[in-house]
VOGU-170432 format. One record per residue (C-alpha): residue in one letter; residue number from 1; x, y, z. Coordinates in Angstrom, 3 decimals, m for minus. Each point is the difference from the previous one (the first is absolute). Layout:
! VOGU-170432
- A, NUM, X, Y, Z
...
! end
This chain:
! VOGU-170432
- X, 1, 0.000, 0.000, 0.000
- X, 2, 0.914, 3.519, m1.075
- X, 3, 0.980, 2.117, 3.328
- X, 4, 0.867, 3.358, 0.580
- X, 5, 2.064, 0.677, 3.149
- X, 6, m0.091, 4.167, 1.223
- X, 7, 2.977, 0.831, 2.345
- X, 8, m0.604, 2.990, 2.309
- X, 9, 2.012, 1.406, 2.256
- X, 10, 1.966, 2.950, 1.522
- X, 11, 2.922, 1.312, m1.643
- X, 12, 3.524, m1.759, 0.522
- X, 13, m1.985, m3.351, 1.404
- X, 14, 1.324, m2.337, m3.378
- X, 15, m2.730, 0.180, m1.898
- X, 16, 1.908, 0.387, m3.703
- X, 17, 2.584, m2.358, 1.237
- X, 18, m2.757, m2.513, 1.012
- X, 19, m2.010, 0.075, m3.332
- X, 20, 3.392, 0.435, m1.712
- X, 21, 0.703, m3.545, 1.210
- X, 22, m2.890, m1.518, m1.131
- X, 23, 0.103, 0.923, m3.714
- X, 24, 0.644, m2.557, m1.981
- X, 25, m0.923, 0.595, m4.281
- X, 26, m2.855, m2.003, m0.896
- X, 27, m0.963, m1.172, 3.405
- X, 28, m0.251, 3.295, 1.847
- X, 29, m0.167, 3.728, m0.859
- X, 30, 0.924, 2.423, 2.154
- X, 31, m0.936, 3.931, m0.296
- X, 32, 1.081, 2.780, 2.148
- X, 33, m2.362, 2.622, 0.426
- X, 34, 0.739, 3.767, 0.987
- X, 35, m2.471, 3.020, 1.086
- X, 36, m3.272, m0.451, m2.476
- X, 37, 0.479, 2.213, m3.422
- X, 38, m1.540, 3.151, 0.886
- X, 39, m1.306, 0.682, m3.367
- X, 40, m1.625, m3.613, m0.778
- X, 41, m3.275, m1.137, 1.931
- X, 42, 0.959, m1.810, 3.360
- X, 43, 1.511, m3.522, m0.255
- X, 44, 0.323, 0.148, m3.596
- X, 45, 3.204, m1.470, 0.075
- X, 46, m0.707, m2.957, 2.105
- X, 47, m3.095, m0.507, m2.019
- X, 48, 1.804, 0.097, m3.403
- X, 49, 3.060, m2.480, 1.664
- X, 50, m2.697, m2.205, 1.300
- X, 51, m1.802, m0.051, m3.596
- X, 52, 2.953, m0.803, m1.566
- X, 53, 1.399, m2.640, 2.772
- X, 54, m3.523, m1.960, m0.346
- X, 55, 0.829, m0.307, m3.517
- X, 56, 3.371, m1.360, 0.113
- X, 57, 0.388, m3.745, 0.377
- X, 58, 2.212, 1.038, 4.014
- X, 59, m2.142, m1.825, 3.092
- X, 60, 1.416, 3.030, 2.512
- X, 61, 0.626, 3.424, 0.208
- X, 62, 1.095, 1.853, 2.819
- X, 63, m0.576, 3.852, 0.216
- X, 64, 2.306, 1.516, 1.986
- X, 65, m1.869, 3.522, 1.857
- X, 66, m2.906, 0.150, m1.789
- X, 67, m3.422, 1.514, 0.678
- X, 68, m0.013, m0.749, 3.229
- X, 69, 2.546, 2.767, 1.027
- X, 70, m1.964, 2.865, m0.888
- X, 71, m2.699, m1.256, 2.594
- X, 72, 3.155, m0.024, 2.605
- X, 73, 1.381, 3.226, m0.887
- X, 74, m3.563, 2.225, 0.147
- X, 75, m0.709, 0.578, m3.527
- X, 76, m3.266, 1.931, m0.472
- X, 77, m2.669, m1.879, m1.634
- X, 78, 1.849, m3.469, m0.218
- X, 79, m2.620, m2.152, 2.045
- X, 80, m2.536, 0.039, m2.992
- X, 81, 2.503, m0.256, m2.526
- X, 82, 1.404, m3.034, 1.767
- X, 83, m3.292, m1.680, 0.510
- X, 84, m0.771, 0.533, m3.304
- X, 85, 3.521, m1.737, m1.517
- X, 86, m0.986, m3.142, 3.026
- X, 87, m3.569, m0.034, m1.393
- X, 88, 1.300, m0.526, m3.803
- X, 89, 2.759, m2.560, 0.808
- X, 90, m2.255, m1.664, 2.587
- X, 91, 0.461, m3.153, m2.104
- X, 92, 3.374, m0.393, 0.102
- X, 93, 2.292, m1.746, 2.529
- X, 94, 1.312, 2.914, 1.417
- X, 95, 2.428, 0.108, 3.720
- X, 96, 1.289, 2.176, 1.730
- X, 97, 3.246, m0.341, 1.662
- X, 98, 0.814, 2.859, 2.671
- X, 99, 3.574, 0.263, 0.621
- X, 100, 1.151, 0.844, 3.846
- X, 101, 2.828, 0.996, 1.519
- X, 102, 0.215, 2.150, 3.192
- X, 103, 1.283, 3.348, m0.170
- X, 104, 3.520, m0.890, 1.698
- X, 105, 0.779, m2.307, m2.962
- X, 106, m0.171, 2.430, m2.491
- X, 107, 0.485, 2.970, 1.782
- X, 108, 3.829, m0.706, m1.207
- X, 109, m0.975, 0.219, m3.573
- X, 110, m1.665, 3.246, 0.420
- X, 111, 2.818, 2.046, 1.717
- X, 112, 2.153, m1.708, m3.110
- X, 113, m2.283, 1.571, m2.305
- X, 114, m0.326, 2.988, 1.770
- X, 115, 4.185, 0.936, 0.047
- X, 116, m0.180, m1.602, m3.592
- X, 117, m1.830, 3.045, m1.107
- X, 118, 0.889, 2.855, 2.470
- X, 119, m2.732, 1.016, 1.219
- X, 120, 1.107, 2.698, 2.568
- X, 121, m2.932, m0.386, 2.541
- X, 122, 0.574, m3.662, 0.794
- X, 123, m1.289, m0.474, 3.067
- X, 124, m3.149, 1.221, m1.451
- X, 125, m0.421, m2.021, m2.711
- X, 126, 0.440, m2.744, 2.404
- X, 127, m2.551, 0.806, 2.041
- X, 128, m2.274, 0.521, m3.000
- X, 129, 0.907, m3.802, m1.489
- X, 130, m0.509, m1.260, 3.882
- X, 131, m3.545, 1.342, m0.318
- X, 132, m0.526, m0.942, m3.548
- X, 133, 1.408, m3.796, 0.772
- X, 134, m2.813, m0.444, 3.128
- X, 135, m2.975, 2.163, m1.730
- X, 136, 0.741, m2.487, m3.087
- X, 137, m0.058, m2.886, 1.980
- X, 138, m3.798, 1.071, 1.936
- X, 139, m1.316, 0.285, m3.760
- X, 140, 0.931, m3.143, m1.136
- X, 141, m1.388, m1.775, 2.404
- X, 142, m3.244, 2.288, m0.156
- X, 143, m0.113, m0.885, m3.722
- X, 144, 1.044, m3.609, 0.293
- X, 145, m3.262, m0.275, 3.103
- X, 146, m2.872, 2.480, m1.521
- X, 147, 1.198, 0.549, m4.014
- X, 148, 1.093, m3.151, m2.351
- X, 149, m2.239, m2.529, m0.735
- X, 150, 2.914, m2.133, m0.605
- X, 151, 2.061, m1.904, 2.648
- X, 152, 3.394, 1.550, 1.730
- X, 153, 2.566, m1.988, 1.680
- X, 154, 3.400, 1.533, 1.512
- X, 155, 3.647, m0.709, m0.440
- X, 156, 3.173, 1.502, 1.841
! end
């Protein structure tokens, strides 16, 4: 059976390395998503790789940050546009795969991307990816509990 897999997660948990890994040409697709197009209707993009996935002859794909983020990171007017996309790919064997780690784990990664690009007010910026790695966190597992019709499980 045809499955897609969605990884979610906060940023620097291993999510691209994770769905990186399981690629595999022919067997399993993999697509990394960034922030939705602003000029294209929402989803578009996972719509059109999903269109084109069902059509190929590959039993898995993996989508790597997809919809699911812009629930997680407050976009305005997402929750209709996302039951919308679950409505229309109700059919489909669609997981989700939420990707954990706690904030001390990757909290490394961050202040090695944060002197990686300078930014002056680091301490900051830390703060503000502290806040953003918890608030993500709380709406993922409000989205996995009262959003997706589809099932969730967890990995570290």
């Amino acid at each position: 059976m045809k499955t897609i897999t969605i990884l979610s997660g906060a940023d620097r948990v291993g999510k691209s390395t994770l769905a990186s890994s399981l690629e595999k040409p022919g067997v399993c697709r993999v697509r990394h998503f960034g922030p939705p197009p602003l000029d294209r209707p929402l989803f578009s993009d996972v719509r059109e790789e999903i269109a084109d996935w069902h059509l190929s002859g590959e039993p898995q794909l993996v989508l790597d940050r997809s919809y699911v983020c812009s629930y997680c990171m407050n976009q305005p007017d997402v929750l209709d546009a996302i039951l919308e996309f679950e409505w229309d790919h109700r059919n489909l064997n669609i997981r989700h795969l939420g990707v954990w780690e706690s904030w001390q784990v990757v909290a490394r990664r961050h202040v090695e991307e944060i002197q990686m690009l300078g930014i002056e007010n680091h301490v900051e910026e830390y703060k503000e990816r502290m806040e953003t790695h918890q608030s993500y966190y709380e709406k993922l597992e409000d989205f996995y509990d009262f959003v997706t019709m589809f099932p969730h499980k967890w990995s570290t």
